[in-house]
C-alpha positions in Angstrom: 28.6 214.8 102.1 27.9 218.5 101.7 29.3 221.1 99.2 32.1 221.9 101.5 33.2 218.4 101.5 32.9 218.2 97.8 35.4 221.3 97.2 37.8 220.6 100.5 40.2 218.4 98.7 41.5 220.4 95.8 40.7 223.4 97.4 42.9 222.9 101.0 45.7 221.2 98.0 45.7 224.9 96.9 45.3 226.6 99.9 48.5 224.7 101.3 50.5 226.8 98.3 48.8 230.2 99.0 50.0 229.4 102.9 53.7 228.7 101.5 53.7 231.4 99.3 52.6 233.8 102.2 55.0 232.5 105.1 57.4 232.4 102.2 57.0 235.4 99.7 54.8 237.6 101.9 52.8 240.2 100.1 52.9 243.8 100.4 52.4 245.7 103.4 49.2 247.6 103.1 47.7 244.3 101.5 43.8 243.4 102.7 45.4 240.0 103.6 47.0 241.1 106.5 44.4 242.6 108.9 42.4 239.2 107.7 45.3 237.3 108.7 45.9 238.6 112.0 41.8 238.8 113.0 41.7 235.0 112.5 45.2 234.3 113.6 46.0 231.8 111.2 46.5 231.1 107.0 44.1 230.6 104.8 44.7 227.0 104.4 45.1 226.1 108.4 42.0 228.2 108.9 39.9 226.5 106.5 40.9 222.9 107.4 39.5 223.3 110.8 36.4 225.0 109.8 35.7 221.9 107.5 36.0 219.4 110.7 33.1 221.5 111.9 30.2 219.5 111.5 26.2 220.2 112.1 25.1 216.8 113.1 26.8 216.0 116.6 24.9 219.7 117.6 21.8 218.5 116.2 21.6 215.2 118.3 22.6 216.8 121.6 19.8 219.4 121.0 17.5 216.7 120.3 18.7 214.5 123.1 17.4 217.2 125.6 14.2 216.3 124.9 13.7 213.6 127.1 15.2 215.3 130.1 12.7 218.3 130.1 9.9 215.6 130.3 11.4 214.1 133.3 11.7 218.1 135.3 8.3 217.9 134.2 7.6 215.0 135.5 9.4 215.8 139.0 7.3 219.0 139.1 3.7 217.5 139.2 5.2 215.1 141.5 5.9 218.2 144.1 2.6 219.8 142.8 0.7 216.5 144.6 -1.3 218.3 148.0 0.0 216.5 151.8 -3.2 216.6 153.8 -1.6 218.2 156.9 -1.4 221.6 158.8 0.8 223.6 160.8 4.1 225.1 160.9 5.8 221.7 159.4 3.5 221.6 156.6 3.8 225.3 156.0 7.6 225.0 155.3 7.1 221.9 153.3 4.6 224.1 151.0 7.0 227.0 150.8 9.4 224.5 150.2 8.0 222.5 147.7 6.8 225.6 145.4 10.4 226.8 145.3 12.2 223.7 144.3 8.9 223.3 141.8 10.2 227.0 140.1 13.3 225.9 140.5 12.8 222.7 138.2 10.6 224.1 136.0 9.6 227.9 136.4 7.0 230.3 138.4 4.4 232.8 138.3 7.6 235.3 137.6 8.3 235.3 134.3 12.0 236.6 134.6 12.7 233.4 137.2 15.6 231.0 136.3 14.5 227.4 136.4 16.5 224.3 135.4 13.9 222.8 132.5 14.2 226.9 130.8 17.8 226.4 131.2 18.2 223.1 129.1 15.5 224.3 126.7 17.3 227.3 125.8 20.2 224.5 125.7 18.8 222.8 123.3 17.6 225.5 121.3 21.9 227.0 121.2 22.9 223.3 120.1 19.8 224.0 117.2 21.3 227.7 116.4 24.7 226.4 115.9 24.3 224.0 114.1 22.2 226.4 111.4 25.4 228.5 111.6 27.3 225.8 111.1 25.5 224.6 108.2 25.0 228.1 106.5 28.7 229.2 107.1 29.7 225.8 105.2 27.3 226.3 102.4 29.0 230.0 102.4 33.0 228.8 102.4 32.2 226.0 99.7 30.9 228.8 97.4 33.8 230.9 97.8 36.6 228.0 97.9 34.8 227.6 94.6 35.2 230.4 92.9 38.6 230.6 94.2 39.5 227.1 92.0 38.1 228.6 88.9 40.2 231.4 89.1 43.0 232.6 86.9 45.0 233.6 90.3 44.5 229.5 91.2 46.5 228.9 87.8 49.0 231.2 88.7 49.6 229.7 92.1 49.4 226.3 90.8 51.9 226.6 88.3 54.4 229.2 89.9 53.4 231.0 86.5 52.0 234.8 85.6 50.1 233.9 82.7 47.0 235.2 82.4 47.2 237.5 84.9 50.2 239.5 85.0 51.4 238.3 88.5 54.8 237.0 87.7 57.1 236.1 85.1 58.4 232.8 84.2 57.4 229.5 86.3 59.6 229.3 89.2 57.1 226.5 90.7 54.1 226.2 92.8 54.2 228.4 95.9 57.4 230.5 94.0 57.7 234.2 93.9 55.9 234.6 90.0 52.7 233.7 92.4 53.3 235.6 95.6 50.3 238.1 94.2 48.0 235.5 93.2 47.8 234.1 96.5 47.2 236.9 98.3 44.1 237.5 96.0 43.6 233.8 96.7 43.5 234.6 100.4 41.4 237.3 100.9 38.2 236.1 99.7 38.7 233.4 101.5 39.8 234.7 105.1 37.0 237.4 104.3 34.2 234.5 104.7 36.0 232.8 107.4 35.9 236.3 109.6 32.2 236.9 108.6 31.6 232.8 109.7 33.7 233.8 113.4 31.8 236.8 113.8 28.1 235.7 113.5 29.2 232.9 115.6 30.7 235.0 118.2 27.1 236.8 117.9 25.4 233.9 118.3 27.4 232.5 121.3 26.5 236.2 122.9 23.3 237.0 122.9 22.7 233.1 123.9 25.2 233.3 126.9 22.9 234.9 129.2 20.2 232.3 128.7 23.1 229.6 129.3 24.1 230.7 132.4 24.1 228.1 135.5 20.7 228.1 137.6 22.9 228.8 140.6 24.3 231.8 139.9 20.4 232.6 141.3 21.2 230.9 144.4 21.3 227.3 145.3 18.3 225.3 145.6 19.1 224.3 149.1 18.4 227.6 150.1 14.5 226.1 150.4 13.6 224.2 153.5 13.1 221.0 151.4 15.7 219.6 149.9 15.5 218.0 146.5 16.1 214.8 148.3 13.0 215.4 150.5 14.7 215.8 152.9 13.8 219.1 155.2 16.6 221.4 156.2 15.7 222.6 159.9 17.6 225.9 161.4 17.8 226.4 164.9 
């Protein structure tokens, strides 16, 4: 259990009034809460209950479940890297052959080539980035759903009251017109951390997308004269 788990409970029971108050009372039109709104697309409250299903761990053990995969392109490389002790034109193809399904599998003398290990390292590496951001961004929200809580604006929700902060008069009840400002000062702290969690993820998914990208979109491996069956692809 994290910090985010800790604050999720009162703080989504909250939330779920600022997102009734909002559908229900609006705010006004040149509010900060609306531009937040529409970049996420969703409430305060529906945007932070998925956010907290968002979990590090499951990213963590498929990055570290690579692992044993690399060892076994590895392991298929040295196996194509073993010499045949025959000559002539069969045995040249298999060679040429061989080294290109052996780049393929695990990378060549060209630094810029694409190669299936490089592939699932730089996988495993993204599942190990995202799940930082994952952590870091829930660290972030639990701070601010914090602060929110404490707030004089959270009374004012809560109760449907302006005391204390000159948001309403008289209690008309959670989620009721006397707290139609509050929330709105409830929600933009709170979509403001969500937006800043989207967009470094959207960075991260960007400049990591061209290091995900399938090895065929270099060309299939059956291009070679050996196939990675062994098999030997003749033309005629």
């Amino acid at each position: 259990m994290d910090a985010l788990d800790r604050v999720a409970g009162p703080a989504l029971t909250l939330l779920t009034l600022v997102d009734t108050s909002l559908a229900r009372n609006g705010a006004a039109a040149d509010d900060p809460v609306w531009p937040l709104a529409r970049r996420l697309r969703a409430l305060p409250g529906d945007a932070v209950a998925a956010f907290v299903a968002v979990r590090p761990t499951p990213l963590v053990a498929a990055g570290t479940a690579i692992g044993p995969h690399l060892d076994r392109y590895a392991e298929a490389a040295d196996a194509l890297a073993v010499h045949r002790d025959w000559s002539g034109a069969a045995a040249q193809a298999y060679d040429a052959g061989r080294q290109a399904l052996a780049a393929r599998l695990v990378g060549g003398p060209d630094p810029g080539a694409v190669s299936h290990a490089g592939r699932l390292a730089a996988t495993a590496a993204y599942a190990e980035a995202t799940a930082r951001w994952v952590s870091l961004s829930r660290a972030a929200l639990a701070r601010t759903l914090a602060e929110v809580l404490g707030s004089a604006d959270a009374v004012t929700v809560t109760t449907g009251s302006g005391a204390g902060t000159g948001a309403g008069t008289g209690a008309d009840g959670p989620g009721g017109p006397a707290g139609a400002d509050a929330a709105a000062r409830i929600a933009v702290p709170v979509l403001s951390v969500l937006v800043e969690i989207v967009e470094h993820g959207e960075s991260l998914a960007a400049w990591w997308g061209p290091l995900l990208a399938p090895t065929d979109a270099a060309g299939p491996v059956d291009e070679a004269p050996v196939r990675p069956d062994g098999s030997i692809r003749l033309r005629y």
